[in-house]
Structure formats: C-alpha cells, structure tokens
N, C-alpha and C positions, 0 to 999 in steps of 0.2 A: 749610134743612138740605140738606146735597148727600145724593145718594141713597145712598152709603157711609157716612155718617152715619145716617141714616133707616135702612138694613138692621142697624148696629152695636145704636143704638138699641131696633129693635123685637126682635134676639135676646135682650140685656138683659131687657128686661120680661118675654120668656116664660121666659127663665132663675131670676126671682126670684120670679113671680109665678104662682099655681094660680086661673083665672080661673073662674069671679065671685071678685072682691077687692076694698078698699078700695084708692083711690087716691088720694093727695095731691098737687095741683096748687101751683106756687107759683110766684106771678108779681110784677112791678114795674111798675107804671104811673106815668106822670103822674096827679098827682091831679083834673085835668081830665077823665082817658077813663077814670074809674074805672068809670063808667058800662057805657061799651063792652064793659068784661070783665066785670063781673054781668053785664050781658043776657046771656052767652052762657053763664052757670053756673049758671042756675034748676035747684032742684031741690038744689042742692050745698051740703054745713053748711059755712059761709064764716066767715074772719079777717082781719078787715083792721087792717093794722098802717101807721098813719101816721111819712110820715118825720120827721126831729126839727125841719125846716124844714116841715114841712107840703108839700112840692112834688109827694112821690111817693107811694105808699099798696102793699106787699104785701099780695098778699089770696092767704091760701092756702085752698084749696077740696078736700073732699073727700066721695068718692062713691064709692059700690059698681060697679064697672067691669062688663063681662059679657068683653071681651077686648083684647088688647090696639090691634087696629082702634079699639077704641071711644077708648082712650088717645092714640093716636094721632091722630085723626080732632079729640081736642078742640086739641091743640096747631096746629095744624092751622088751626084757626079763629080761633084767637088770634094766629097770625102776622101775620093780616092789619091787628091793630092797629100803626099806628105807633109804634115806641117801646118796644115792650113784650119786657120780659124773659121770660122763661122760667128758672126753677130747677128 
C-alpha cells in the first residue's frame, strides 16, 4: 500500500471506529498457505470459507482491537504472505 493509501486508510478506521472495538479481518488465500495466515491470527474467533474448487480458503478473523496501529500492524504482517488478498 503506497503511503497515501496507508494515511487514507488509517483516517478511515479512526473515523468509524471508538477503539477498544471488534475488528473483522478478511482475507483469500491459496489453500496451501492457509497455514501461514492462522499462524499469525492466534487468539482471533476465525471462519474459513472454502472455495467451490477447493484452491482457495477465506478466513475471516475477528478480535477486540486496542487501536488502530494494532489494525494496521496485522495487515501488515500478512502482506508478507504471497498471494494474499486482503478485504
């Protein structure tokens, strides 16, 4: 995300959001690295929604936020997975 993106982005959040909040992640993986993105959402009430070919898996993940750093900080870590969407 370019950095005008990332600023647009993190006003959003604090415009919608009175932090501590519930946050809802939602991503698209290969179902190969589904892996990859659990490991990094322990602790988060998770949904995984397989594709109708089986290739890909949505897991959306939700957790009590403390601010939006924190929101940001997980997308963040998941960019680094190859492949992987972000909704």
């Amino acid at each position: 995300m370019d950095p005008a993106q990332y600023q647009k982005f993190r006003e959003l959040l604090d415009e919608s959001y009175q932090w501590p909040d519930y946050y809802e992640f939602k991503f698209i993986v290969k179902i190969d690295d589904k892996s990859l993105v659990l490991d990094k959402l322990v602790g988060y009430s998770i949904l995984e929604t397989p594709s109708k070919k089986g290739n890909y898996i949505a897991v959306s993940a939700r957790k009590l936020m403390k601010s939006t750093q924190e929101v940001l900080d997980v997308y963040e870590a998941m960019s680094t997975i190859k492949g992987i969407i972000s909704l």
